[in-house]
SEFIVEX-628528 format. One record per residue: residue in three letters; x, y, z of N, C-alpha, C, O in turn. Coordinates in steps of 0.1 Angstrom, whole numbers, padded with zeros to 4 digits, always signed. Layout:
N
AlaXYZXYZXYZXYZ/...
This chain:
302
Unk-0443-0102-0644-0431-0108-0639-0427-0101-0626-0427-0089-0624/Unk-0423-0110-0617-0415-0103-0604-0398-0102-0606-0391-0111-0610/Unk-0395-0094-0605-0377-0092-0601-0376-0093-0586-0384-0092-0577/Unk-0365-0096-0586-0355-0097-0576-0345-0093-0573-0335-0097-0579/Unk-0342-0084-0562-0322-0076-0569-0317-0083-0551-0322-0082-0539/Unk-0306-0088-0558-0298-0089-0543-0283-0080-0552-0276-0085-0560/Unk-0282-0065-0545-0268-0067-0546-0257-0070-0543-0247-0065-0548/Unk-0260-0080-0531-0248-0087-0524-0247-0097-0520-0244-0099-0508/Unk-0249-0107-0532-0255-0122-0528-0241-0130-0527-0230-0126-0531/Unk-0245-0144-0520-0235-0152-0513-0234-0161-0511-0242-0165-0503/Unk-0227-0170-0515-0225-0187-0508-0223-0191-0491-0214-0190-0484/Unk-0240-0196-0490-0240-0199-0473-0238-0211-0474-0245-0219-0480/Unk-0225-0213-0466-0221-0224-0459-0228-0227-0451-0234-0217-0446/Unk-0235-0242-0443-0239-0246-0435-0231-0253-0428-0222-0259-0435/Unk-0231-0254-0413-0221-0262-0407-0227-0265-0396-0228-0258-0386/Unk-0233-0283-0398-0240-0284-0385-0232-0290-0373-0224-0298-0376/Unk-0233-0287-0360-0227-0291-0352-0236-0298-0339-0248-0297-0340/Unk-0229-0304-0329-0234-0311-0318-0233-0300-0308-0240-0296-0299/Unk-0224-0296-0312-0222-0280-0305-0207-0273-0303-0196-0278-0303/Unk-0210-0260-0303-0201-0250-0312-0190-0243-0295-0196-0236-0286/Unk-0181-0245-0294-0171-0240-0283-0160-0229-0289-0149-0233-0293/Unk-0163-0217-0288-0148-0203-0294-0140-0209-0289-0141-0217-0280/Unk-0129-0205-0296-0118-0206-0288-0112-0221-0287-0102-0225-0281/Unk-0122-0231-0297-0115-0244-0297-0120-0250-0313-0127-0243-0320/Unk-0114-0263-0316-0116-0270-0330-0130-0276-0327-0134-0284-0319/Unk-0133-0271-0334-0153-0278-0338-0151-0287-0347-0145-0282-0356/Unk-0154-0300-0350-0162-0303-0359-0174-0309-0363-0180-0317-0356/Unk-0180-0306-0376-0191-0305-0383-0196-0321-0387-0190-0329-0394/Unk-0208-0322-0382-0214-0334-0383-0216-0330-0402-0208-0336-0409/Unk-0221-0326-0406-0229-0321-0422-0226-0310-0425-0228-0301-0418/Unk-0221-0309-0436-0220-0292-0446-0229-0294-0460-0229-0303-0469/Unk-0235-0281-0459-0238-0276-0471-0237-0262-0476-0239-0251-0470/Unk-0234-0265-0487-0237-0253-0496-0244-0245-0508-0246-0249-0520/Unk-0246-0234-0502-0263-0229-0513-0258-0216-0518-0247-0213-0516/Unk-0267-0208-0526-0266-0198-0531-0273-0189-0524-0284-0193-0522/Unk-0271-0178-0519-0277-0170-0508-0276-0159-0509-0267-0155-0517/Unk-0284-0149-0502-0288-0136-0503-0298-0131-0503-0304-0136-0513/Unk-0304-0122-0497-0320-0121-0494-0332-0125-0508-0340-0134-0511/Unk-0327-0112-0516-0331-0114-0531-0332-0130-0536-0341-0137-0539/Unk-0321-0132-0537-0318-0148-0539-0329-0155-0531-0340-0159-0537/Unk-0327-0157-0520-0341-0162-0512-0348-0162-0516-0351-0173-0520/Unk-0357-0151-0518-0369-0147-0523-0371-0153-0531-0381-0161-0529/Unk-0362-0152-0546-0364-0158-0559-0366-0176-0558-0372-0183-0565/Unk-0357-0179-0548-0361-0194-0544-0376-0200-0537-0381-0210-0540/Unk-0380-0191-0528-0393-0194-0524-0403-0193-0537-0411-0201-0541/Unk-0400-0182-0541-0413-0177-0552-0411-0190-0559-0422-0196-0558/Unk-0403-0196-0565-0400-0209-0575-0408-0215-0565-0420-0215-0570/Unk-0408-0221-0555-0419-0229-0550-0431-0224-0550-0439-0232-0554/Unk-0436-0213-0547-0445-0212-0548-0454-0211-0561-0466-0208-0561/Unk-0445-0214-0576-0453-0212-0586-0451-0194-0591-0455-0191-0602/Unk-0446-0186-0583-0442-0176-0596-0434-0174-0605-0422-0176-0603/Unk-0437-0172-0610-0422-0167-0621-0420-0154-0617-0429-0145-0614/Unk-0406-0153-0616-0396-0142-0615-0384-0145-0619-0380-0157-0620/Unk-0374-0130-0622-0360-0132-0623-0352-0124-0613-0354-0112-0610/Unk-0340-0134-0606-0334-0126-0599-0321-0117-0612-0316-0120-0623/Unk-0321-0103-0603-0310-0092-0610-0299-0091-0597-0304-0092-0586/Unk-0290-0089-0597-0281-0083-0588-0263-0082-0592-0259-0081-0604/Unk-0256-0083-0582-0237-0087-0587-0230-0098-0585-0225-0100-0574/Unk-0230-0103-0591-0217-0116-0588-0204-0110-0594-0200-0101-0601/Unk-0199-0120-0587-0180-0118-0588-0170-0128-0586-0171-0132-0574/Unk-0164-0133-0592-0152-0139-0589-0154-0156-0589-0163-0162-0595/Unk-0149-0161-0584-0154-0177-0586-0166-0180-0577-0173-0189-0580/Unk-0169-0174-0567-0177-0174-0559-0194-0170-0567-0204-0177-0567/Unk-0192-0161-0572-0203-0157-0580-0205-0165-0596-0215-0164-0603/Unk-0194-0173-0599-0199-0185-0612-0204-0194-0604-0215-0198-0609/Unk-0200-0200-0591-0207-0209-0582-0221-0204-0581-0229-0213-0586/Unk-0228-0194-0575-0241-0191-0572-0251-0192-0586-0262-0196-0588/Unk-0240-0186-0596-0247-0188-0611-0253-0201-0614-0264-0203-0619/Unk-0242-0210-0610-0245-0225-0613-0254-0228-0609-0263-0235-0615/Unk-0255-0225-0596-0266-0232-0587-0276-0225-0587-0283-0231-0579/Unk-0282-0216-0591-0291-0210-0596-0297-0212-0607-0309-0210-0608/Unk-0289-0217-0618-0292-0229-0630-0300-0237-0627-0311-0239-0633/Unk-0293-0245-0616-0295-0259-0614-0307-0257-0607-0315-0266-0608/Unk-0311-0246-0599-0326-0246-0594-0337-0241-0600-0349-0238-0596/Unk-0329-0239-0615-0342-0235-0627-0348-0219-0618-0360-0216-0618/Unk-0338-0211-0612-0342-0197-0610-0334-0189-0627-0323-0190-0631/Unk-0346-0183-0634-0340-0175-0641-0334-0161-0636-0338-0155-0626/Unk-0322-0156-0646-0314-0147-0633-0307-0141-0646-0306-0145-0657/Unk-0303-0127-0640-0295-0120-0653-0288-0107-0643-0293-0097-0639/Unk-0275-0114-0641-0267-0105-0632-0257-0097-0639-0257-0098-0651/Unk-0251-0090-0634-0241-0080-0641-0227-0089-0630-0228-0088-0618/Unk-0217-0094-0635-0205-0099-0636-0195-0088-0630-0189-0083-0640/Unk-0189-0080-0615-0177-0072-0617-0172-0077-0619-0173-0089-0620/Unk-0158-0069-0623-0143-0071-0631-0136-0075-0617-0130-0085-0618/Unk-0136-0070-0606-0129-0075-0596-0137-0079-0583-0147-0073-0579/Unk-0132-0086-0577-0135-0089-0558-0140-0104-0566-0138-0110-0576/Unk-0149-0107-0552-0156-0120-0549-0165-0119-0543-0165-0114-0532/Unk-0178-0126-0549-0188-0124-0544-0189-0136-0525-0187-0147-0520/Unk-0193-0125-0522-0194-0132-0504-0197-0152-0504-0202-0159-0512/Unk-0190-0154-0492-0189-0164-0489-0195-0165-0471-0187-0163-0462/Unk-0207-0167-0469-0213-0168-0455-0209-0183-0448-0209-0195-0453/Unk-0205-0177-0433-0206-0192-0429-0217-0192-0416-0217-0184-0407/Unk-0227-0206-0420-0238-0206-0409-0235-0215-0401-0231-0225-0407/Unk-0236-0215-0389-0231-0227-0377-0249-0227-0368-0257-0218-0363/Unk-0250-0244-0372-0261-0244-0372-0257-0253-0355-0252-0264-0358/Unk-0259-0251-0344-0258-0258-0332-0271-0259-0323-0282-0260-0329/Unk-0269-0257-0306-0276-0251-0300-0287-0240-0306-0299-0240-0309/Unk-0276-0228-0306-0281-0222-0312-0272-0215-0328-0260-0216-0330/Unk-0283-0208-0338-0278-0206-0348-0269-0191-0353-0274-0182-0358/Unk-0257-0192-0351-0246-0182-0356-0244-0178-0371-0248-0186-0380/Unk-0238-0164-0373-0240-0160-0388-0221-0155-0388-0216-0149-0377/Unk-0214-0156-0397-0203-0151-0400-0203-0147-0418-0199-0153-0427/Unk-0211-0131-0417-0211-0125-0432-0201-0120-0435-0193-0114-0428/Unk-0199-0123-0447-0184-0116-0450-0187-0100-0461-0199-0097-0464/Unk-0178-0092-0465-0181-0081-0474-0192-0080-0484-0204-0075-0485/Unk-0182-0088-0494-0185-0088-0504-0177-0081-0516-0168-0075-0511/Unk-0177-0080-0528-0172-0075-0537-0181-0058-0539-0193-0056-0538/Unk-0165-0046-0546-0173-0035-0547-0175-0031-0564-0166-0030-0573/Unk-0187-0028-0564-0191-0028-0579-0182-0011-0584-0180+0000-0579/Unk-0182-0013-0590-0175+0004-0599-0185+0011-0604-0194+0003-0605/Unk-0190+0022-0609-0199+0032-0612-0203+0025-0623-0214+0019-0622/Unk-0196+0024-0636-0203+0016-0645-0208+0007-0645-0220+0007-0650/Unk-0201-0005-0640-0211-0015-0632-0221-0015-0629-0230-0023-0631/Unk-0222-0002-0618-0239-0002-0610-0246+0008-0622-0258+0008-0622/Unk-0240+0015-0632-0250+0017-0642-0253+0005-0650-0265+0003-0650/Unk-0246-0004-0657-0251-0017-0661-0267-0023-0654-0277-0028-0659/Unk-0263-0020-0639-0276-0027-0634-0287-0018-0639-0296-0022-0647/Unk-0286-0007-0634-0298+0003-0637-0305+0004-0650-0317+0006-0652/Unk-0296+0002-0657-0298-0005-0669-0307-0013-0675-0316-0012-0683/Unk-0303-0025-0667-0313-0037-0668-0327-0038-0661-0336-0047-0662/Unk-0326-0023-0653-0341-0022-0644-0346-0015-0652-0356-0011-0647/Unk-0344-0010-0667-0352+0000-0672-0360-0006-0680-0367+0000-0688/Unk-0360-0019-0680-0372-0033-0686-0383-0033-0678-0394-0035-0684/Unk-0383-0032-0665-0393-0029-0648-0408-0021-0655-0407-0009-0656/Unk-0414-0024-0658-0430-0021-0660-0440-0023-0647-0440-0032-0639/Unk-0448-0012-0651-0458-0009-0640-0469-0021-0636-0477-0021-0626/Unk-0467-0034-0651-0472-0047-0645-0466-0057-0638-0472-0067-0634/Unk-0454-0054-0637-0440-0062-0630-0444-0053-0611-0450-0044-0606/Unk-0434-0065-0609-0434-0059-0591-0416-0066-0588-0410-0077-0591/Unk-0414-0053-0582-0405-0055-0581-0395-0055-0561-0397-0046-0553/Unk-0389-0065-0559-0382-0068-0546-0369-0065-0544-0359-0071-0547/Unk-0370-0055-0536-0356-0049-0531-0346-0055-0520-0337-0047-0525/Unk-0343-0057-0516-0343-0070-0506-0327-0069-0503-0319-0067-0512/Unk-0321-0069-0489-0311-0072-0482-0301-0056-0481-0306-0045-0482/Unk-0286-0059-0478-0281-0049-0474-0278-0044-0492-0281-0052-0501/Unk-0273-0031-0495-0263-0029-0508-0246-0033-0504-0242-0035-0493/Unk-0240-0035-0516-0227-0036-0516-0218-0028-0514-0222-0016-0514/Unk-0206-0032-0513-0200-0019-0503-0197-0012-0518-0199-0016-0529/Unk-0192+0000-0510-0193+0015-0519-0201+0020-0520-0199+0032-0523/Unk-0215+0014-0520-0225+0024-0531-0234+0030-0524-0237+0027-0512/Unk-0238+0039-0533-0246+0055-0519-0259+0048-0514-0267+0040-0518/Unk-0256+0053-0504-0270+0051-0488-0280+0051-0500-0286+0040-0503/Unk-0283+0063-0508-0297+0062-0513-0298+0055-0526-0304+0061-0535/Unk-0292+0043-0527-0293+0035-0542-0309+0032-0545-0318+0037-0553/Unk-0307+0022-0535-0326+0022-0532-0331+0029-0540-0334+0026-0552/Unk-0335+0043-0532-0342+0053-0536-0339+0058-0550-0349+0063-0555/Unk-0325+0059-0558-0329+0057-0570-0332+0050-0578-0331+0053-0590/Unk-0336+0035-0573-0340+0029-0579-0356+0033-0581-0362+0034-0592/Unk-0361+0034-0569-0374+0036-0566-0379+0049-0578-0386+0048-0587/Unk-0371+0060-0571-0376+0066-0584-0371+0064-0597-0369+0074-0603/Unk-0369+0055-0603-0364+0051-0616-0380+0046-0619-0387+0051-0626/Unk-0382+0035-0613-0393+0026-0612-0405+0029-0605-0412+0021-0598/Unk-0407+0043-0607-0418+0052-0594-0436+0044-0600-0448+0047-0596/Unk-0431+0034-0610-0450+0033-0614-0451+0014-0613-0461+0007-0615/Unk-0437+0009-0610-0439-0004-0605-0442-0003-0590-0441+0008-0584/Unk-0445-0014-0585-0453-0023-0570-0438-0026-0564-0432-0036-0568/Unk-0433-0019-0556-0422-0020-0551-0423-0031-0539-0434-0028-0533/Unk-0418-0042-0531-0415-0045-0517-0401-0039-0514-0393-0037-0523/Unk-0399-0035-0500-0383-0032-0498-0379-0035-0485-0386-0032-0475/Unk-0369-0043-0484-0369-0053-0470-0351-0052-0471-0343-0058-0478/Unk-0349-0040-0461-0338-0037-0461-0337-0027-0445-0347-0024-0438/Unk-0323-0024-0443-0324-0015-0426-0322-0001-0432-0327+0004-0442/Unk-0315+0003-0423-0307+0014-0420-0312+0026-0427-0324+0029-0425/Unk-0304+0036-0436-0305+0047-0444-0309+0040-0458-0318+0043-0465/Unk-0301+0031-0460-0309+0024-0474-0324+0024-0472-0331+0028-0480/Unk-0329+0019-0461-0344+0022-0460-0353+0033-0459-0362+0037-0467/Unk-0348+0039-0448-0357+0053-0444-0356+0065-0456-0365+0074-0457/Unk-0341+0064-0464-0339+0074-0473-0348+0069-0489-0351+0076-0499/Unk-0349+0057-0486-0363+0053-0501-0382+0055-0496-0392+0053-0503/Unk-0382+0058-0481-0396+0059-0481-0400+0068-0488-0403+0064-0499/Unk-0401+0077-0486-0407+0088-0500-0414+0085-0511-0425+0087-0516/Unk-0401+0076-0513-0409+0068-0529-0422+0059-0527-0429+0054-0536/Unk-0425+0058-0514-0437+0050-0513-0437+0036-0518-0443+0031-0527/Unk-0429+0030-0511-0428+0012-0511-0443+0007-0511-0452+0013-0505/Unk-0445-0005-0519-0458-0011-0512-0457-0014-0499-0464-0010-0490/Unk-0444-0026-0497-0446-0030-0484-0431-0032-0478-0423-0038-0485/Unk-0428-0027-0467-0413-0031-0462-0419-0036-0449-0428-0032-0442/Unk-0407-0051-0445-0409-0059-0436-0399-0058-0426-0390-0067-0427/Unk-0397-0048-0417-0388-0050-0406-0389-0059-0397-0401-0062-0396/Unk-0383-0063-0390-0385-0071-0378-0384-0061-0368-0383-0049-0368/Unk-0385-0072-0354-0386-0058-0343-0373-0053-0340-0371-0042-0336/Unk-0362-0061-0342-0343-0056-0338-0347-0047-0348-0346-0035-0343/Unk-0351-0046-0359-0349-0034-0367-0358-0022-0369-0356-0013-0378/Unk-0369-0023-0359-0378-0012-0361-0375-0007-0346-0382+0000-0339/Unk-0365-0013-0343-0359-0005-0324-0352+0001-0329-0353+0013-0328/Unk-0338-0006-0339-0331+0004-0340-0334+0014-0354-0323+0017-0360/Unk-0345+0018-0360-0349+0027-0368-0349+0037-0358-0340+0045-0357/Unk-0361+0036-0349-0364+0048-0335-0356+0048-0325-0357+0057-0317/Unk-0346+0039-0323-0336+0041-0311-0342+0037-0302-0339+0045-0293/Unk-0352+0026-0296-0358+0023-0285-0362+0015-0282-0371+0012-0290/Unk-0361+0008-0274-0370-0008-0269-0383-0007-0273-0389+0003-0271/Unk-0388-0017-0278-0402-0024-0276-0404-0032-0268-0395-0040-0265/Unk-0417-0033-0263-0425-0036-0251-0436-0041-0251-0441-0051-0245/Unk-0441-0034-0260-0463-0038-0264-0464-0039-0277-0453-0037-0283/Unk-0473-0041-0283-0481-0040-0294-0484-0027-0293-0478-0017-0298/Unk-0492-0027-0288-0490-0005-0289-0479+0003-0296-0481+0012-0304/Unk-0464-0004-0291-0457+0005-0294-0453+0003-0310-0447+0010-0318/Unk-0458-0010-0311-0455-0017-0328-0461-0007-0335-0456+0000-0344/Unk-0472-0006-0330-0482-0003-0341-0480+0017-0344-0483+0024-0354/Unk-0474+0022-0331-0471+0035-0333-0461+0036-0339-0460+0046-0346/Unk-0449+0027-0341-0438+0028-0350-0442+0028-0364-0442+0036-0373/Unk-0447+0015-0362-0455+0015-0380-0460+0027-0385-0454+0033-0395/Unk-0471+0033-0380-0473+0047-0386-0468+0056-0387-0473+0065-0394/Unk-0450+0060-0378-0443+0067-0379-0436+0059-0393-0424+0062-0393/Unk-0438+0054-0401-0432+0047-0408-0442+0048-0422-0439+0051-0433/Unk-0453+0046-0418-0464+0053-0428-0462+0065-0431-0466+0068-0442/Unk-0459+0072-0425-0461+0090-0421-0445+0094-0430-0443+0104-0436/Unk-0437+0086-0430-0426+0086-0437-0425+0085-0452-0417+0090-0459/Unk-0436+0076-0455-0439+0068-0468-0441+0054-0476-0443+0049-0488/Unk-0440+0048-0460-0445+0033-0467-0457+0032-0467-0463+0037-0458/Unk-0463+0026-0478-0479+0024-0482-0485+0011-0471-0497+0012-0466/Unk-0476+0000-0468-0482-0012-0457-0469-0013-0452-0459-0011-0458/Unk-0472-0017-0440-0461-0027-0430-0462-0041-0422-0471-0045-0414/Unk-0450-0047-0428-0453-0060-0419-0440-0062-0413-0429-0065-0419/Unk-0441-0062-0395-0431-0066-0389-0436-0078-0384-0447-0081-0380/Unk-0423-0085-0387-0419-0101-0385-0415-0103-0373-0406-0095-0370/Unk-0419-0112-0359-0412-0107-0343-0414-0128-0346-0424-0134-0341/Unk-0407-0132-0352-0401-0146-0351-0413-0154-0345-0425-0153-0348/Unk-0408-0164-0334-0420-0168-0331-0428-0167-0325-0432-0176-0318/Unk-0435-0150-0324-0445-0146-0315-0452-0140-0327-0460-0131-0326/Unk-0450-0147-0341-0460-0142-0354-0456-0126-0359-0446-0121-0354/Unk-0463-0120-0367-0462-0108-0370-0474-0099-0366-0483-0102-0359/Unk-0472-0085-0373-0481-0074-0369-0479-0070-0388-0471-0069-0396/Unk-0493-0069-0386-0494-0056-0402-0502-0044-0402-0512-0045-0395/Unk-0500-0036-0406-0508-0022-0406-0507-0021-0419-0496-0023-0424/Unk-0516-0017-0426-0522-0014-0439-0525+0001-0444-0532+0010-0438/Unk-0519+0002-0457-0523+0018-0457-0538+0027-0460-0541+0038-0463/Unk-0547+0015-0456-0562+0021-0453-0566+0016-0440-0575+0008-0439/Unk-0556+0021-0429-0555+0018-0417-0562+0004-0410-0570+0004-0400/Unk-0558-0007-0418-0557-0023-0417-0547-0026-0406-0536-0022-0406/Unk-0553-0033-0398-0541-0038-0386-0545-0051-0381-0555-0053-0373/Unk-0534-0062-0387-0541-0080-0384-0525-0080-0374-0516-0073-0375/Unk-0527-0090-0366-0515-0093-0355-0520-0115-0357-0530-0122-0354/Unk-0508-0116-0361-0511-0132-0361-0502-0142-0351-0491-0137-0347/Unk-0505-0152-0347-0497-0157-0341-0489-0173-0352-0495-0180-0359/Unk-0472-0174-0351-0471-0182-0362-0481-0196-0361-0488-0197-0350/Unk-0482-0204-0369-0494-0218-0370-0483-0226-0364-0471-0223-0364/Unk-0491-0241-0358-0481-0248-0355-0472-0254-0362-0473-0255-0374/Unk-0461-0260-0356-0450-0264-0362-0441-0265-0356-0439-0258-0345/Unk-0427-0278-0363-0418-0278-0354-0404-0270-0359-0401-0272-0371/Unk-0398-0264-0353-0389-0254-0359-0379-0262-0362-0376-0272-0354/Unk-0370-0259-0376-0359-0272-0381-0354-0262-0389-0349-0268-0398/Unk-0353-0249-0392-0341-0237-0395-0347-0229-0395-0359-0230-0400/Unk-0343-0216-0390-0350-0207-0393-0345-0192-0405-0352-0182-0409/Unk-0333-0197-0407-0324-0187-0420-0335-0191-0432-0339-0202-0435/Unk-0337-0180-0436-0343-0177-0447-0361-0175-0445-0368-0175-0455/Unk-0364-0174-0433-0379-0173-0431-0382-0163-0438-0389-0162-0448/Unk-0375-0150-0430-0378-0136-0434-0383-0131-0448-0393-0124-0450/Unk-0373-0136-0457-0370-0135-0469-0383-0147-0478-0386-0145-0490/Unk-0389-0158-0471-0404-0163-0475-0409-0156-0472-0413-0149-0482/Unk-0413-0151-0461-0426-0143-0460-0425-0131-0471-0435-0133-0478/Unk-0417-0121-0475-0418-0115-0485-0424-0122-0499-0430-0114-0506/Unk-0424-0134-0502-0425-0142-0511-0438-0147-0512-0444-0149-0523/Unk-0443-0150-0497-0452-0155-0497-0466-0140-0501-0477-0139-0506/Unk-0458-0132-0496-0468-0120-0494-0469-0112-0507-0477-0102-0507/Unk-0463-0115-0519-0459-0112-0528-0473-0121-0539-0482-0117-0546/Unk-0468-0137-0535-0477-0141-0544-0492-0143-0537-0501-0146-0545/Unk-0497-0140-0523-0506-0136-0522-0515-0123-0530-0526-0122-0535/Unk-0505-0114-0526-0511-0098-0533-0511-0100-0546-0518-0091-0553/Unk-0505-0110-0554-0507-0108-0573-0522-0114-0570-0531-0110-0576/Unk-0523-0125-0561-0536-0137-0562-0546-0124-0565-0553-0123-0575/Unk-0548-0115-0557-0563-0108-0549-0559-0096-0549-0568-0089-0556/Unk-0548-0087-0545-0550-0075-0545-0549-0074-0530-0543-0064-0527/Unk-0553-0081-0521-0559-0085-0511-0547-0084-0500-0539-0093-0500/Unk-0546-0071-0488-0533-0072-0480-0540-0080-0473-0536-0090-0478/Unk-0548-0084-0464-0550-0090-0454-0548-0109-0459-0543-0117-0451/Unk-0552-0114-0472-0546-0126-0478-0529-0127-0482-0520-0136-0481/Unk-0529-0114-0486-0513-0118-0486-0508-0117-0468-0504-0127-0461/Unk-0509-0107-0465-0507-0111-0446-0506-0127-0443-0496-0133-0439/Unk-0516-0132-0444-0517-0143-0444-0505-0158-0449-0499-0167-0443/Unk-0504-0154-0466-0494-0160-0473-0482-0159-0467-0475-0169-0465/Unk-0479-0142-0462-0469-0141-0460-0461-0151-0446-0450-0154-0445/Unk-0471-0153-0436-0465-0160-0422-0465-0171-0429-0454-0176-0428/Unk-0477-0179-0439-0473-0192-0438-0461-0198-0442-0454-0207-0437/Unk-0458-0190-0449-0446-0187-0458-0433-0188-0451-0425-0198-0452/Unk-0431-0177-0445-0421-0179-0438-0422-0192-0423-0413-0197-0418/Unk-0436-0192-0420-0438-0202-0409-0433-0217-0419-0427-0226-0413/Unk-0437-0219-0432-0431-0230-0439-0419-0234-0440-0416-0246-0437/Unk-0411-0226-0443-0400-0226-0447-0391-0230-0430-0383-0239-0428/Unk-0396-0221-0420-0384-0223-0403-0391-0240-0403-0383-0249-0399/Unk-0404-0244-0408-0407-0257-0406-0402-0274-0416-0405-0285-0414/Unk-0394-0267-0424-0387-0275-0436-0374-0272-0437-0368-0261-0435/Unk-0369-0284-0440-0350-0282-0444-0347-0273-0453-0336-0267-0453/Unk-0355-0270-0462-0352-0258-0471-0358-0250-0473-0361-0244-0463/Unk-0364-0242-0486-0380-0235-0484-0390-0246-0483-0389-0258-0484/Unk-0401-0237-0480-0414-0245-0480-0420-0248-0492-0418-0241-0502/Unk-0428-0260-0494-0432-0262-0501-0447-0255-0505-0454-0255-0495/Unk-0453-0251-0515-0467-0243-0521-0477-0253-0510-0487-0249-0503/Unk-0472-0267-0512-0485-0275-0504-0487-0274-0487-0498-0274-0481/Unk-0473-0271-0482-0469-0266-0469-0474-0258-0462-0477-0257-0451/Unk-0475-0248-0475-0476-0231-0472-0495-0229-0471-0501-0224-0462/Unk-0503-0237-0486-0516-0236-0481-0523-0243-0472-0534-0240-0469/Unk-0515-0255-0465-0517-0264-0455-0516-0253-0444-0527-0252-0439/Unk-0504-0243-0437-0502-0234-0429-0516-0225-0430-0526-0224-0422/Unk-0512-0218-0443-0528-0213-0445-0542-0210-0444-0549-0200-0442/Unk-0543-0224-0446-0557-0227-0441-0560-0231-0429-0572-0232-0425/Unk-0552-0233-0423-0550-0236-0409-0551-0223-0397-0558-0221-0387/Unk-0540-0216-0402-0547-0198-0397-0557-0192-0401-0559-0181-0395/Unk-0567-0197-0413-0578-0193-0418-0588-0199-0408-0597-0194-0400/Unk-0586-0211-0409-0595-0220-0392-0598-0215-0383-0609-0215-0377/Unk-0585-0209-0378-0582-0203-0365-0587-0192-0365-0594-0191-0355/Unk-0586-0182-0373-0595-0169-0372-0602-0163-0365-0607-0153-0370/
């Protein structure tokens, strides 16, 4: 089984426009609304793609019976821990020109609460893999993560998150964390420039404790480095771009159900762009048929 933890998942508003002016009344050709949050993501791609997983994380307030629902209704199985107070976030996406993000908090879990979750991860077996995915909720310590990590030191971790929640769980030896390049500049504090300098980050990042890396740089494809010093650089397959919220959070999915396929990082590599290249190429996630159609297409190309 795969898990999923978002602990700060959200109802994303979409709001598409002709185009978006501050400072004045916009209105929205089309609205929608979904259940969101990295984890969440995830657990929605993987549904397409044929795995089974469950998402774990917090809901709250009417906001979070909404995400429940719709989570239902997309046949994601899910087993959250309910706080007693706040509201689970409410995102607004302004889809124009170009695409804007307005995240909101979120609700803060109380100590018991975030023992309830920990709780529910003590089910996590060394044949399960488990996805760490997005920011944590406010209040809770920089190194949640990492006790999760060591909680679950003999499961197949991914961890796709920034800041100190990241760098303070390498240790535990993630399988695989996916930064992009905004976030492996601001890990080291420095512009990137080359592929050279990707690839020296990454192993400062190996040297830290992640077992593989895959940075995501949008539409100039990714870079992977492998912890038996593997390094594929792809460019995305073609396609016409029609959203790109939620790619990030495919490729994890994709790269997930690759590695159960084979074992195989340079196939999951693979899964993982189509993956997220499927999904920036579809209204919603990509479709399994999408994703091996991308697939095989960068296998052509080779």
């Amino acid at each position: 089984m795969v898990y999923t933890l978002t602990l700060n998942p959200a109802l994303d508003y979409y709001l598409e426009l002709d185009a978006f002016h501050l400072g004045e009344t916009n209105r929205s050709k089309s609205e929608t609304l979904v259940a969101g949050g990295k984890g969440i993501n995830v657990s929605m791609m993987l549904n397409n793609l044929g795995v089974s997983n469950q998402a774990l994380g917090f809901l709250a307030g009417f906001s979070g019976e909404e995400i429940s629902r719709r989570l239902q209704r997309a046949n994601i199985n899910s087993r959250f821990v309910f706080l007693k107070n706040g509201y689970s976030r409410i995102n607004v996406k302004i889809l124009s020109e170009e695409e804007s993000e307005i995240n909101a908090n979120g609700a803060i879990p109380t100590q018991d609460e975030i023992e309830m979750l920990l709780h529910l991860l003590e089910g996590v077996s060394q044949d399960d893999m488990l996805i760490l995915s997005g920011s944590l909720a406010q209040g809770m310590p920089k190194n949640f993560y990492a006790q999760i990590m060591k909680q679950c030191s003999h499961t197949p971790i991914i961890l796709d998150t920034i800041g100190e929640a990241l760098t303070l769980a390498l240790p535990y030896a993630p399988l695989l964390i996916k930064p992009n390049k905004a976030e492996l500049e601001g890990i080291f504090h420095h512009k990137i420039y080359s592929l050279d300098e990707i690839l020296i980050d990454c192993k400062k990042l190996q040297e830290m404790g992640a077992r593989n890396v895959l940075v995501s740089l949008g539409g100039d494809g990714a870079v992977f480095v492998g912890e038996n010093a593997e390094v594929y650089s792809l460019s995305v397959p073609k396609g016409e771009l029609i959203n790109s919220v939620g790619a990030g959070d495919s490729m994890v999915a994709g790269f997930c159900m690759g590695y159960l396929r084979s074992q195989d990082v340079k196939e999951a590599f693979y899964y993982a762009l189509a993956s997220g290249s499927a999904s920036a190429y579809s209204e919603g996630f990509g479709s399994l048929q999408k994703v091996e159609e991308l697939f095989h297409q960068m296998k052509e190309e080779e």
